[in-house]
Structure formats: structure tokens, C-alpha cells
mmCIF file of the N, C-alpha and C atoms, coordinates in Angstrom:
data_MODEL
# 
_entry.id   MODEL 
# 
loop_
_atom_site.group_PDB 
_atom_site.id 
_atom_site.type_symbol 
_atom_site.label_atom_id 
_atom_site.label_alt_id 
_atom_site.label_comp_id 
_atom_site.label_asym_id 
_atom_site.label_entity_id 
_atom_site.label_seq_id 
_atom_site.pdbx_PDB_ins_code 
_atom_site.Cartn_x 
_atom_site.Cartn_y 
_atom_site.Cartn_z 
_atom_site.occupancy 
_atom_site.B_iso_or_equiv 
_atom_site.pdbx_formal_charge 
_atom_site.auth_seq_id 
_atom_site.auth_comp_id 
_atom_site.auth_asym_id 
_atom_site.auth_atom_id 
_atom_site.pdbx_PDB_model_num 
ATOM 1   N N  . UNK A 1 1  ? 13.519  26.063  13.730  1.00 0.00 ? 1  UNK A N  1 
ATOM 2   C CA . UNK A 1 1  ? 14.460  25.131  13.170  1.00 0.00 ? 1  UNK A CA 1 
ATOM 3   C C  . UNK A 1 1  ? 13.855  24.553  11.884  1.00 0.00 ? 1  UNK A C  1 
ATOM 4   N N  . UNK A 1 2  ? 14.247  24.782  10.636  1.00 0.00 ? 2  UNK A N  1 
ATOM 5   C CA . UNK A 1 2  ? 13.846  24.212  9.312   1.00 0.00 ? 2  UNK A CA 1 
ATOM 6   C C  . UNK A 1 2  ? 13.946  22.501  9.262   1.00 0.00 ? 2  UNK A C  1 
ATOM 7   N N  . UNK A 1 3  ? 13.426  21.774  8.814   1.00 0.00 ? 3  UNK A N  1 
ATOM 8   C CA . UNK A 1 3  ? 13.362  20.762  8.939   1.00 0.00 ? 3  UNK A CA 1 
ATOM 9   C C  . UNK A 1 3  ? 13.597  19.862  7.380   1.00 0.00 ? 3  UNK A C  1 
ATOM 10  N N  . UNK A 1 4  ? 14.467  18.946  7.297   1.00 0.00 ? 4  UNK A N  1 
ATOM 11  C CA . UNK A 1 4  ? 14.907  18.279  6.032   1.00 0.00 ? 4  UNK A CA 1 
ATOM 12  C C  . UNK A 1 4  ? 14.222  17.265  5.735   1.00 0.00 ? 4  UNK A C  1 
ATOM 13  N N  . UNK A 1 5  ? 13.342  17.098  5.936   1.00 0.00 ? 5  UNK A N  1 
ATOM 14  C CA . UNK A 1 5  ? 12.232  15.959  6.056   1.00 0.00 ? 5  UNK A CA 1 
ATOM 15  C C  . UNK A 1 5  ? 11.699  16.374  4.170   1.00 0.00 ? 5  UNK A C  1 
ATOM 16  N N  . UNK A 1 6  ? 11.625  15.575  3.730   1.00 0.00 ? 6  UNK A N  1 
ATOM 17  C CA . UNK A 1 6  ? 10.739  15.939  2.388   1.00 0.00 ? 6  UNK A CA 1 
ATOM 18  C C  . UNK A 1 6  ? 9.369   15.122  2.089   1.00 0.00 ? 6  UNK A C  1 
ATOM 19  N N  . UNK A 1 7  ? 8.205   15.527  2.192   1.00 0.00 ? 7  UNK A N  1 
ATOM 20  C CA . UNK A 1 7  ? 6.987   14.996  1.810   1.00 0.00 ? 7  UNK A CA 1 
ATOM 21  C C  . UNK A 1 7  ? 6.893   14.654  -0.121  1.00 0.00 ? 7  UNK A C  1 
ATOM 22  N N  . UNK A 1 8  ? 5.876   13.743  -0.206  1.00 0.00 ? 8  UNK A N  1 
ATOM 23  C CA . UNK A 1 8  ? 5.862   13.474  -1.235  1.00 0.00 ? 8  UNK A CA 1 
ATOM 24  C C  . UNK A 1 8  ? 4.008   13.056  -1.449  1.00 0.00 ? 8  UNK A C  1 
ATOM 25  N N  . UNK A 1 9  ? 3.640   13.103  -2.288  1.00 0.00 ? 9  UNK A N  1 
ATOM 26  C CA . UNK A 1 9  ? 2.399   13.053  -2.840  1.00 0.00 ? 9  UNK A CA 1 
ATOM 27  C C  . UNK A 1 9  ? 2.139   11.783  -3.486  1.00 0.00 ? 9  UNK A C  1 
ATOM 28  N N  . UNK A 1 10 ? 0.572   10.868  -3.151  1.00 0.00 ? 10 UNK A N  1 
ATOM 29  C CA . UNK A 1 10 ? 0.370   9.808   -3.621  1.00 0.00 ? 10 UNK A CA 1 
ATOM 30  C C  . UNK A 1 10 ? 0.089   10.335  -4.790  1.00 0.00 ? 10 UNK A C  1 
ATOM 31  N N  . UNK A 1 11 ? 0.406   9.986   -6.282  1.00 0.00 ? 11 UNK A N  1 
ATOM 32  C CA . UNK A 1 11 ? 0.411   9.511   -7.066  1.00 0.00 ? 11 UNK A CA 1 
ATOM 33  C C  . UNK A 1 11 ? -0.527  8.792   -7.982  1.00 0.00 ? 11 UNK A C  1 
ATOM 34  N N  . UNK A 1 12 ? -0.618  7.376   -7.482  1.00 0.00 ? 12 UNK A N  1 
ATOM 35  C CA . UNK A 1 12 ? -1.460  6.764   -8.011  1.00 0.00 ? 12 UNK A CA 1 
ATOM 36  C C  . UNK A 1 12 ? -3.089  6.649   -7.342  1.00 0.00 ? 12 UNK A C  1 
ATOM 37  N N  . UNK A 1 13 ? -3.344  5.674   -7.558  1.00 0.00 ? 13 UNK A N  1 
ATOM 38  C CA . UNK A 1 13 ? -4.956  5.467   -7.521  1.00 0.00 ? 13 UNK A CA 1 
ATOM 39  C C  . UNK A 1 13 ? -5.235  5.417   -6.322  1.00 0.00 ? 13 UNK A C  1 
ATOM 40  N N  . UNK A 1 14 ? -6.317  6.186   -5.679  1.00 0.00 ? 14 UNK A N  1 
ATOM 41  C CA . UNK A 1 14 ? -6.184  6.118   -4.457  1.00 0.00 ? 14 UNK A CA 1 
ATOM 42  C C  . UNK A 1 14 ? -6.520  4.957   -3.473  1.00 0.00 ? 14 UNK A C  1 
ATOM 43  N N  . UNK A 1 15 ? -7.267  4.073   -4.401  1.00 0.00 ? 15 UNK A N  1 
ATOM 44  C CA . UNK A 1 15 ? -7.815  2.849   -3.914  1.00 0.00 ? 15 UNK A CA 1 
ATOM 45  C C  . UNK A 1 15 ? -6.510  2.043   -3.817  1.00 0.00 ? 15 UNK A C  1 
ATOM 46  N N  . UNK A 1 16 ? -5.707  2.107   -4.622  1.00 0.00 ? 16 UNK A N  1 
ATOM 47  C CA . UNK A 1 16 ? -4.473  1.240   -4.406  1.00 0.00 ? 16 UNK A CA 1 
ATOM 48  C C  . UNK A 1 16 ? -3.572  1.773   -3.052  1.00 0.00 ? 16 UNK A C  1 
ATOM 49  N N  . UNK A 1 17 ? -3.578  3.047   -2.634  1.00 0.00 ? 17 UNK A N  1 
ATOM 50  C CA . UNK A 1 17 ? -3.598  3.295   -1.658  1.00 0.00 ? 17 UNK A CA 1 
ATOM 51  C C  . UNK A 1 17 ? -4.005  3.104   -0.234  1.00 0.00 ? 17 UNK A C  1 
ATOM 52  N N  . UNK A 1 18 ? -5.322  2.790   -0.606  1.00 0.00 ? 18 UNK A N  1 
ATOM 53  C CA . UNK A 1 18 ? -6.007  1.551   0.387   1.00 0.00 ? 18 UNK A CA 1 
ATOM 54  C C  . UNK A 1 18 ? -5.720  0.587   0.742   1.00 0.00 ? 18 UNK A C  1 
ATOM 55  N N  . UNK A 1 19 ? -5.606  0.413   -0.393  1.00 0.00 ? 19 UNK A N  1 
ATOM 56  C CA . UNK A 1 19 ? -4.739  -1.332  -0.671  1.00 0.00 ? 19 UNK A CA 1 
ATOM 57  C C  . UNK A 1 19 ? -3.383  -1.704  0.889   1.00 0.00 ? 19 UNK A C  1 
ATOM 58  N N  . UNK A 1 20 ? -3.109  -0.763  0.266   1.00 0.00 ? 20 UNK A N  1 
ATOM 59  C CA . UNK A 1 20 ? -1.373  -0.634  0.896   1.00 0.00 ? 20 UNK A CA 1 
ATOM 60  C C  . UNK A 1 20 ? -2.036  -0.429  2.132   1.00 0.00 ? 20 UNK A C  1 
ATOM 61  N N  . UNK A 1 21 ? -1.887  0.735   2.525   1.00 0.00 ? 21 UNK A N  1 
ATOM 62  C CA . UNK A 1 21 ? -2.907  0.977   3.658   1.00 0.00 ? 21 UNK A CA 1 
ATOM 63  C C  . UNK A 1 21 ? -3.271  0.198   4.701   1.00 0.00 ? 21 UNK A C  1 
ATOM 64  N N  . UNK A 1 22 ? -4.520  -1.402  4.360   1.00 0.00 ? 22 UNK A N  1 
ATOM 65  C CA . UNK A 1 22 ? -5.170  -2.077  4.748   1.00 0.00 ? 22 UNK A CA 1 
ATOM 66  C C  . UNK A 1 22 ? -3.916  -3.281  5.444   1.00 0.00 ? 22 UNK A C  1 
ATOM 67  N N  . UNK A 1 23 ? -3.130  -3.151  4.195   1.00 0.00 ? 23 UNK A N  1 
ATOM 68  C CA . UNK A 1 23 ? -1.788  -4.488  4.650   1.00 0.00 ? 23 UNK A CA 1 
ATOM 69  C C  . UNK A 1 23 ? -0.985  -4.336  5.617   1.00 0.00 ? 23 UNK A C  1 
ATOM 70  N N  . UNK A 1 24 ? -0.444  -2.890  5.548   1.00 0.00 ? 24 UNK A N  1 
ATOM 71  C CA . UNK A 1 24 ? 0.623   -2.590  6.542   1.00 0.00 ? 24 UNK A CA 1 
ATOM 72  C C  . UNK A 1 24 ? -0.169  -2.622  7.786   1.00 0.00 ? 24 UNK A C  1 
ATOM 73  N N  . UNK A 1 25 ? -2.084  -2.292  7.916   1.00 0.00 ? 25 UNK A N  1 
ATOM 74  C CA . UNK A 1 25 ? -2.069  -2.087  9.214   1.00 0.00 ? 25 UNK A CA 1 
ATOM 75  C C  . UNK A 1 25 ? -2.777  -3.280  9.919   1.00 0.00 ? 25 UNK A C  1 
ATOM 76  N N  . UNK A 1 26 ? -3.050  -4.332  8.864   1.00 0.00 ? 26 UNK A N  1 
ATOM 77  C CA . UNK A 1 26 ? -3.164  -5.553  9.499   1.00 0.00 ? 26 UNK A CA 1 
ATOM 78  C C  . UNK A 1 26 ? -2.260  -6.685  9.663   1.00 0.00 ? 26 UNK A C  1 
ATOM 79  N N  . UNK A 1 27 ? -1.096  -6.066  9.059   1.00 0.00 ? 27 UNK A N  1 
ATOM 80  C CA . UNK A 1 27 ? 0.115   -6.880  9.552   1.00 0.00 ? 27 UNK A CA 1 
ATOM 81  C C  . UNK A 1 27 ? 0.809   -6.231  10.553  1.00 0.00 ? 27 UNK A C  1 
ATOM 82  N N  . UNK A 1 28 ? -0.012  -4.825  11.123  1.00 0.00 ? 28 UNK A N  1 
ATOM 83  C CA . UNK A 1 28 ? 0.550   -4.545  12.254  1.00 0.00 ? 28 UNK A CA 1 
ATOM 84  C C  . UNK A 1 28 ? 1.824   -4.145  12.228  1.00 0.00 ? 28 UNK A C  1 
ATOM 85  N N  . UNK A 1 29 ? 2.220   -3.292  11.036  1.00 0.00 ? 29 UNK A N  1 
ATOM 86  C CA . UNK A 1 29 ? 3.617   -2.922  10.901  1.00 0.00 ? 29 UNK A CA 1 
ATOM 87  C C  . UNK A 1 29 ? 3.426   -1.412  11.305  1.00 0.00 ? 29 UNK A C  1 
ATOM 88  N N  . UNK A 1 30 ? 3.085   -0.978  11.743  1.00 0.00 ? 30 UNK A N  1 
ATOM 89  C CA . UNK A 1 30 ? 2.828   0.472   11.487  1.00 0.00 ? 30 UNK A CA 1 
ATOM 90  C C  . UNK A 1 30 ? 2.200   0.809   13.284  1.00 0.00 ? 30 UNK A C  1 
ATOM 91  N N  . UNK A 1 31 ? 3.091   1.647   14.440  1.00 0.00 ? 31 UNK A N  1 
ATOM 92  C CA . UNK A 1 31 ? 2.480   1.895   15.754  1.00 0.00 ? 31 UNK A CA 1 
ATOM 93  C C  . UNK A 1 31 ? 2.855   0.761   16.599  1.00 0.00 ? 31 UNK A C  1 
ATOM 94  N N  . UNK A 1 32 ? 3.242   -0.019  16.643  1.00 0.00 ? 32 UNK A N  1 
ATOM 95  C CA . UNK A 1 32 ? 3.091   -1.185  17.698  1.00 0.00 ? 32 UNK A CA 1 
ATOM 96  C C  . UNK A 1 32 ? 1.596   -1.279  17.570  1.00 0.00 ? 32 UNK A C  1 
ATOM 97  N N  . UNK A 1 33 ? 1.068   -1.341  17.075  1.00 0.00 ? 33 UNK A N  1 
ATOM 98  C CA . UNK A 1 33 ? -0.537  -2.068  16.954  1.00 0.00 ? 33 UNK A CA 1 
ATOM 99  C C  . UNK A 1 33 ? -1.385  -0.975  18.099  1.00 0.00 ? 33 UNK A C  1 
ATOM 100 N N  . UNK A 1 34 ? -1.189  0.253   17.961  1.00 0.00 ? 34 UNK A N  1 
ATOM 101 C CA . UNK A 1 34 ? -1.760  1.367   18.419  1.00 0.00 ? 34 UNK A CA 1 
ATOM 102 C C  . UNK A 1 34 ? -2.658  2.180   17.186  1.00 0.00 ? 34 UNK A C  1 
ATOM 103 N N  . UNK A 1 35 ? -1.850  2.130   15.868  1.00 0.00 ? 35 UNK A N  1 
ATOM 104 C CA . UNK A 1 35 ? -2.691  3.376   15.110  1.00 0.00 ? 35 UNK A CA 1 
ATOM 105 C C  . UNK A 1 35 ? -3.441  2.684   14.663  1.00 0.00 ? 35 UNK A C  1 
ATOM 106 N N  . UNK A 1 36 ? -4.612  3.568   14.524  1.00 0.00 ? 36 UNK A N  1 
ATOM 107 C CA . UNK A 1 36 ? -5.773  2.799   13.631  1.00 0.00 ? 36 UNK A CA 1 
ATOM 108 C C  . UNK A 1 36 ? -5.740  3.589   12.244  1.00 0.00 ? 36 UNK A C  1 
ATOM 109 N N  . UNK A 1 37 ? -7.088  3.107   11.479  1.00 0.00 ? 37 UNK A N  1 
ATOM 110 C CA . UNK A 1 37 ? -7.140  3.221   9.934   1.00 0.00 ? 37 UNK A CA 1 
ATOM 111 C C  . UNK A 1 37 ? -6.795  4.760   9.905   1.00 0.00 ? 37 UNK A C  1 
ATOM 112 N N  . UNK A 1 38 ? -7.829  5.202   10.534  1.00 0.00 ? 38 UNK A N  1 
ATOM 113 C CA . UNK A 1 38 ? -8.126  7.049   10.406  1.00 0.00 ? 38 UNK A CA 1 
ATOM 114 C C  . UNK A 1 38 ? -7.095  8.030   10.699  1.00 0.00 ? 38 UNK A C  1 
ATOM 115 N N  . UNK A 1 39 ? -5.996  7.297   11.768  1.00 0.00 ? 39 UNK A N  1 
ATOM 116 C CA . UNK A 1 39 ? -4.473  8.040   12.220  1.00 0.00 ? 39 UNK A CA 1 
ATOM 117 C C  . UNK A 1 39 ? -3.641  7.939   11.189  1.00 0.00 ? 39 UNK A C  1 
ATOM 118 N N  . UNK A 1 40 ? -3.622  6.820   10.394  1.00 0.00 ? 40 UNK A N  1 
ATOM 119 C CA . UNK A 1 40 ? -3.037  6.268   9.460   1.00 0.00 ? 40 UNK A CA 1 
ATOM 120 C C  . UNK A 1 40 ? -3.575  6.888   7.900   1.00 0.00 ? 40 UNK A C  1 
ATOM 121 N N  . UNK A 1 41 ? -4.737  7.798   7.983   1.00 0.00 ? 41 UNK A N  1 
ATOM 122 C CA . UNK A 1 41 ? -5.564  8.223   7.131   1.00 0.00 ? 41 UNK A CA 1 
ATOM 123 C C  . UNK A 1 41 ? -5.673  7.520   5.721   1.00 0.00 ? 41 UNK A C  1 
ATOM 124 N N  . UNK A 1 42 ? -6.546  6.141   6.214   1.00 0.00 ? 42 UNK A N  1 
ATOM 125 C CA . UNK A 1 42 ? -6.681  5.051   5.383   1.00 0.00 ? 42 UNK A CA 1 
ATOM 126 C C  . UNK A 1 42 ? -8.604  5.035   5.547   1.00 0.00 ? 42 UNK A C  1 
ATOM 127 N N  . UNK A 1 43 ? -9.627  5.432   4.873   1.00 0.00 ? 43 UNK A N  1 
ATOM 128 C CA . UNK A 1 43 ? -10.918 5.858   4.775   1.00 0.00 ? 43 UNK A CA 1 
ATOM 129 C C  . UNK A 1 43 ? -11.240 4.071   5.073   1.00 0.00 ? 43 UNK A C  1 
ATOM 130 N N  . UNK A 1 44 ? -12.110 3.804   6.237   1.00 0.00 ? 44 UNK A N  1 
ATOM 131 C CA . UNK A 1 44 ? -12.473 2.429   6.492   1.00 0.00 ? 44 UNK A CA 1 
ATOM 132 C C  . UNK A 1 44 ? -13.570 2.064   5.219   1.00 0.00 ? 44 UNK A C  1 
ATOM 133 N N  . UNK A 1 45 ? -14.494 3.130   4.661   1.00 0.00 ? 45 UNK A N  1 
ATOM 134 C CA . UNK A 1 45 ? -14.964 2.422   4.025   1.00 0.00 ? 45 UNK A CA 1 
ATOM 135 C C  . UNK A 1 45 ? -14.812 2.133   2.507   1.00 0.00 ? 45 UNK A C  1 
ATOM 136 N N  . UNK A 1 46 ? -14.068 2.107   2.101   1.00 0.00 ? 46 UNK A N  1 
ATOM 137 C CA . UNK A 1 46 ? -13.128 2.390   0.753   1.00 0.00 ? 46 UNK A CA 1 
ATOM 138 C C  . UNK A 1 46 ? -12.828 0.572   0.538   1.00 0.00 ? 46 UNK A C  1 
ATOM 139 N N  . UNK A 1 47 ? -12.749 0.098   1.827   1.00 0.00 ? 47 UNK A N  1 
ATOM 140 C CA . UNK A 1 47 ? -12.455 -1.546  1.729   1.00 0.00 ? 47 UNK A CA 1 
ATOM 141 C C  . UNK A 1 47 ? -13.391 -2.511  1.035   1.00 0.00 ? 47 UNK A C  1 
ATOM 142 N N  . UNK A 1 48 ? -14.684 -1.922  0.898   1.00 0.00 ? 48 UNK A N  1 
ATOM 143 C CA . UNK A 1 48 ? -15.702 -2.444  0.542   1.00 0.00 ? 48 UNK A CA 1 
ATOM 144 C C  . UNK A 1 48 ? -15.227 -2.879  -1.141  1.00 0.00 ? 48 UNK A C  1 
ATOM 145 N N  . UNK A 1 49 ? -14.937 -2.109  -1.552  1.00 0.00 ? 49 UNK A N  1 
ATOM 146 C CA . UNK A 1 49 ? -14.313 -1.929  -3.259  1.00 0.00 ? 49 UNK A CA 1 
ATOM 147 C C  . UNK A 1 49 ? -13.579 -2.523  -3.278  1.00 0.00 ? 49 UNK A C  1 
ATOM 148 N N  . UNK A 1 50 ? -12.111 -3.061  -2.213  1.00 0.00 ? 50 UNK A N  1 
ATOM 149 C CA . UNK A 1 50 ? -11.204 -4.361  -2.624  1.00 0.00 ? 50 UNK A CA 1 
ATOM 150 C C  . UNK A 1 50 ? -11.882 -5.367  -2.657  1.00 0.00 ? 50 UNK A C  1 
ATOM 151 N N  . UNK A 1 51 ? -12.902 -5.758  -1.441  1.00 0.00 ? 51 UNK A N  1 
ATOM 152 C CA . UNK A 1 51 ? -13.323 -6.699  -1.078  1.00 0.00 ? 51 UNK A CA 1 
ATOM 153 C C  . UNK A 1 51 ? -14.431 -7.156  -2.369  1.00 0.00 ? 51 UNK A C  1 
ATOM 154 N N  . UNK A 1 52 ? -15.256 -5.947  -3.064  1.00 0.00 ? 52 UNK A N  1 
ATOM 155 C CA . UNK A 1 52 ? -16.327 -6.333  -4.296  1.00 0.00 ? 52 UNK A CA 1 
ATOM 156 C C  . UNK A 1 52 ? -15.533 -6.637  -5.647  1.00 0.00 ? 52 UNK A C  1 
ATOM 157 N N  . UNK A 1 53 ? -14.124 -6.558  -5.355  1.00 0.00 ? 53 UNK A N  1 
ATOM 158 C CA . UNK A 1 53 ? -13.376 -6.704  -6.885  1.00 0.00 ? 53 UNK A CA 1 
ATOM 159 C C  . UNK A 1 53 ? -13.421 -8.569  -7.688  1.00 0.00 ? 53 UNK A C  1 
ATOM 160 N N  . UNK A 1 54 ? -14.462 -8.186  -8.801  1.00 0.00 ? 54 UNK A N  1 
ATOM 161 C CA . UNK A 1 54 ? -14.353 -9.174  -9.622  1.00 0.00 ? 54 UNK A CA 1 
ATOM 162 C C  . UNK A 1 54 ? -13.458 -9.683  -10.382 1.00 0.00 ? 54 UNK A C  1 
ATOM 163 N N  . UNK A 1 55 ? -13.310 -8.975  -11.694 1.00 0.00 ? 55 UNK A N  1 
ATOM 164 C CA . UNK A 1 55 ? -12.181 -8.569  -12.556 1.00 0.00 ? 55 UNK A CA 1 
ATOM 165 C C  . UNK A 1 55 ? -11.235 -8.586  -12.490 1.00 0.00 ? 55 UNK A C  1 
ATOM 166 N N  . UNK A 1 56 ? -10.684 -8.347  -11.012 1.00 0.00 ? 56 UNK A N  1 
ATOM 167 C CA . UNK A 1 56 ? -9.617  -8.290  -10.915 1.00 0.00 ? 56 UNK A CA 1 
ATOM 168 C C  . UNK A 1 56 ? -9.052  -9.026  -9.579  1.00 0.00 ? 56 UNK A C  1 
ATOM 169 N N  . UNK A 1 57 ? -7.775  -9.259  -9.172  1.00 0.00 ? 57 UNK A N  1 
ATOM 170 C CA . UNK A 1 57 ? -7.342  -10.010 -8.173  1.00 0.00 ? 57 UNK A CA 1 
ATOM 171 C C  . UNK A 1 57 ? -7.972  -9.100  -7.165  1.00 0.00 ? 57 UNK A C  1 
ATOM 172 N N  . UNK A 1 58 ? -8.197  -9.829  -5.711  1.00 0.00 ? 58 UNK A N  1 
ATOM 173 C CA . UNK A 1 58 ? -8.618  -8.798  -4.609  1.00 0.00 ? 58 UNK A CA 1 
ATOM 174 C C  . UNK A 1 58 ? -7.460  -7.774  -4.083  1.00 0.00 ? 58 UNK A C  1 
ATOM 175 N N  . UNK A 1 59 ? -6.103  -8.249  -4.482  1.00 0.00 ? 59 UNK A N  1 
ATOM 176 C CA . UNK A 1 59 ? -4.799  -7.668  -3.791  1.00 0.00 ? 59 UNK A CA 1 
ATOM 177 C C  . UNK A 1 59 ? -4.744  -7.381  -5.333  1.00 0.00 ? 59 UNK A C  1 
ATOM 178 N N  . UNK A 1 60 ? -4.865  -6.994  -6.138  1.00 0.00 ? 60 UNK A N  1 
ATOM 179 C CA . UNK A 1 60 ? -4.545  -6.070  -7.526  1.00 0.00 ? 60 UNK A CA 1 
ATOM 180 C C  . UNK A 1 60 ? -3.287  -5.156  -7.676  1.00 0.00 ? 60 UNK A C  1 
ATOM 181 N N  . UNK A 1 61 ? -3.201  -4.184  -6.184  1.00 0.00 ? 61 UNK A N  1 
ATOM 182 C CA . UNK A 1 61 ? -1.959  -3.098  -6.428  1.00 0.00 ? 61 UNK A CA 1 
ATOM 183 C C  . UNK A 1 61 ? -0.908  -4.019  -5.828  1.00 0.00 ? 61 UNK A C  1 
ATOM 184 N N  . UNK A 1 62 ? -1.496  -4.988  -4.872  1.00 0.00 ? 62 UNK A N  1 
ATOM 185 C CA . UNK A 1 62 ? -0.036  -5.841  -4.012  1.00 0.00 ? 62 UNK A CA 1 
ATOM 186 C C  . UNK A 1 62 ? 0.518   -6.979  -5.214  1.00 0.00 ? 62 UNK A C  1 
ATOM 187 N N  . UNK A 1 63 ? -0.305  -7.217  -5.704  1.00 0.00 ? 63 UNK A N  1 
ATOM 188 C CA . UNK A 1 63 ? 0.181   -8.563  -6.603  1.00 0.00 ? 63 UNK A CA 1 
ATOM 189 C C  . UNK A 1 63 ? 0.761   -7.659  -7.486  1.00 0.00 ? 63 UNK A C  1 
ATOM 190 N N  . UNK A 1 64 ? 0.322   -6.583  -8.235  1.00 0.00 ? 64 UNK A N  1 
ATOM 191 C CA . UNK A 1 64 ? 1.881   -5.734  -8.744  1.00 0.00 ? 64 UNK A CA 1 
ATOM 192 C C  . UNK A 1 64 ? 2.830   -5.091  -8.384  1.00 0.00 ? 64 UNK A C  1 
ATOM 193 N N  . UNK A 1 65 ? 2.980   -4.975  -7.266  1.00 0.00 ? 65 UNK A N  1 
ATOM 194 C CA . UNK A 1 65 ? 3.927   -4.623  -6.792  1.00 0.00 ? 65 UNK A CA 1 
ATOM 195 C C  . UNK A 1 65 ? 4.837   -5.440  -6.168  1.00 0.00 ? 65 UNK A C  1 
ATOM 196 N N  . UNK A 1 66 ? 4.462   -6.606  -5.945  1.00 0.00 ? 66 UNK A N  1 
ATOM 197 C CA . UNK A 1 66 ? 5.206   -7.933  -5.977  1.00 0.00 ? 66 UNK A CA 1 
ATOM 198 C C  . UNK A 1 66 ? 5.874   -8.104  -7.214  1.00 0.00 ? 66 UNK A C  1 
ATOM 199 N N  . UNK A 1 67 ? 5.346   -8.024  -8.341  1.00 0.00 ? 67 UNK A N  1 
ATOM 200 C CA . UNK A 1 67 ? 5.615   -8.847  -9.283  1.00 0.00 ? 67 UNK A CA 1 
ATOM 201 C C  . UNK A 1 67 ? 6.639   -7.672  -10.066 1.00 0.00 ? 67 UNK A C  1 
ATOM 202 N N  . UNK A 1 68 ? 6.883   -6.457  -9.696  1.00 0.00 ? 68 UNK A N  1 
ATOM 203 C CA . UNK A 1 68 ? 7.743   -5.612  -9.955  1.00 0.00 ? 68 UNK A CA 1 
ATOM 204 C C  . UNK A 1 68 ? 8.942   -5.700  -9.443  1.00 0.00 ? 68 UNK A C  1 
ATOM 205 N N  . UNK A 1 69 ? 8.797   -5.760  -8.139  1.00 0.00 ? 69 UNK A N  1 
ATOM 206 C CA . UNK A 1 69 ? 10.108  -6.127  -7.072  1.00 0.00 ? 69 UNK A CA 1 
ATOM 207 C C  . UNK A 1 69 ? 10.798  -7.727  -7.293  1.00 0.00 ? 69 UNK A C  1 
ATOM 208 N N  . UNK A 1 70 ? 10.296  -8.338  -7.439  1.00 0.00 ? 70 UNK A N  1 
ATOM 209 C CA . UNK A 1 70 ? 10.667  -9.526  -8.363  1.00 0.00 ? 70 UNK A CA 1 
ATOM 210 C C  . UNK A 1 70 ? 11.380  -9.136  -9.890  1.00 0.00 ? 70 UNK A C  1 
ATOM 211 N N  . UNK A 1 71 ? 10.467  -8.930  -10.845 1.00 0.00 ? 71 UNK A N  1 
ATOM 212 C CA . UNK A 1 71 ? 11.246  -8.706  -12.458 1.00 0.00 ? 71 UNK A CA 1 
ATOM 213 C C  . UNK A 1 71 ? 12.486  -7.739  -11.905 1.00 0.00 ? 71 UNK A C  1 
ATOM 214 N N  . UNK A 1 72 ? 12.320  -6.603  -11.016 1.00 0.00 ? 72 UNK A N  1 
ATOM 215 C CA . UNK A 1 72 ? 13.856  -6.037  -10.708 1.00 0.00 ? 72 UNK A CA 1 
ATOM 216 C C  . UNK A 1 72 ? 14.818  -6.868  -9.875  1.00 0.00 ? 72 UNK A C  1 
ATOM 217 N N  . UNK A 1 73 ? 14.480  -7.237  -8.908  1.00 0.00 ? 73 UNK A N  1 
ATOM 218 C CA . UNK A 1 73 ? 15.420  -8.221  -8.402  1.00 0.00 ? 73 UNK A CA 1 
ATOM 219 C C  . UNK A 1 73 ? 16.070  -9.205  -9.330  1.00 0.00 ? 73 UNK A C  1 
ATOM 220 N N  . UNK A 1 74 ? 15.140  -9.887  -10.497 1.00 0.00 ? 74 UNK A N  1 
ATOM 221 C CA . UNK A 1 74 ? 15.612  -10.876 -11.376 1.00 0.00 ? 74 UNK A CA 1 
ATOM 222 C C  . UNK A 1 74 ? 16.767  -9.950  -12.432 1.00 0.00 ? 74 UNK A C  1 
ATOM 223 N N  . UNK A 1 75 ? 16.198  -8.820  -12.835 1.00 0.00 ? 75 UNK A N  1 
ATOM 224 C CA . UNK A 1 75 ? 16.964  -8.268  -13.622 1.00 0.00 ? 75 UNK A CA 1 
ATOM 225 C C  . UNK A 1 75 ? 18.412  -7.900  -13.062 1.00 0.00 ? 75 UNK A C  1 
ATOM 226 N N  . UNK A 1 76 ? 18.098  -7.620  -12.025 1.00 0.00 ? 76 UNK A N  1 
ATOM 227 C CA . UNK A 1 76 ? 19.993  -7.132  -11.064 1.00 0.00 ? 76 UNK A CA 1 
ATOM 228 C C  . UNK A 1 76 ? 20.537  -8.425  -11.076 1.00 0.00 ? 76 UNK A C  1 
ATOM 229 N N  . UNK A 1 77 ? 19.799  -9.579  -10.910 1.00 0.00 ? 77 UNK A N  1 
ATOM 230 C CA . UNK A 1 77 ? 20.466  -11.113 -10.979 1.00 0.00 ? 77 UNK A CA 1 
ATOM 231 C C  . UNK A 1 77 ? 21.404  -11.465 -12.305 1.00 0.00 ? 77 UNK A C  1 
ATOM 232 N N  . UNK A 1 78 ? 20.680  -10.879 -13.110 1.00 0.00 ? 78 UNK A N  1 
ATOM 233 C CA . UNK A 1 78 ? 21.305  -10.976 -14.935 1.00 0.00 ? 78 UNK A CA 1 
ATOM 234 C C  . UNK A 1 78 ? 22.709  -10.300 -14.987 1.00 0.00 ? 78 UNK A C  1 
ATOM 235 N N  . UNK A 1 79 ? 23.060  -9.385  -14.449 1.00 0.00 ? 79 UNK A N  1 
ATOM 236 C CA . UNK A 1 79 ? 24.049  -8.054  -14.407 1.00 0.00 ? 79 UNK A CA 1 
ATOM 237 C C  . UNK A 1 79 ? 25.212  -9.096  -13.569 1.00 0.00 ? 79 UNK A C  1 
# 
């Protein structure tokens, strides 16, 4: 049976991937609080690098991606 499912490829940075990653599975959105990092194929030690971020916010890919979903939401508000 062929299946209509379509995969898609991360893209961006893979650390921002982490990012994402780390949120969904400590907010426990993801398994009923069964899958862990590695099922979820989120590398545990990759966290070390959000957690050492100077320069930049510690949530870096979340705070833009907030702040995207916002300027679009505001912009559909204008229309």
C-alpha cells in the first residue's frame, strides 16, 4: 500500500533544531511523556551549546520564531 505521507528535511541549523527539540519535549508535548530525547532524535549533548550561549539569547531560534508568528499575525490584523 503506497503511502501519502510526505517527509521533509530540516533545513536550518541544526542546533536550532535542538532548540525546538528540547521545548516540545520538556513541555511534554510529544508521547504522553513516554519519548525521550534519542526516540525523538534530539542528540542530548548538543544542549550544552544552548545552555553556553553568550551573544546571544539562550532560546535564540524560539525567540524568532515567536517574533515571526507575531509580525504575521500583526500583518493579517492590517488586511
Amino acid at each position: 500500500m503506497a503511502s501519502n505521507k510526505k517527509w521533509f528535511d530540516w533545513t536550518g541549523e541544526m542546533i536550532n533544531l535542538v532548540e525546538l527539540g528540547y521545548a516540545i519535549y520538556l513541555s511534554r508535548q510529544l508521547g504522553k511523556d513516554r519519548a525521550s530525547l534519542t526516540e525523538i532524535g534530539i542528540p542530548a549533548n548538543r544542549f550544552r551549546e544552548i545552555k553556553r550561549r553568550k551573544r546571544l539569547s539562550r532560546t535564540h531560534f524560539l525567540d524568532q520564531m515567536r517574533q515571526v508568528l507575531l509580525d504575521y499575525m500583526d500583518g493579517e490584523d492590517e488586511l
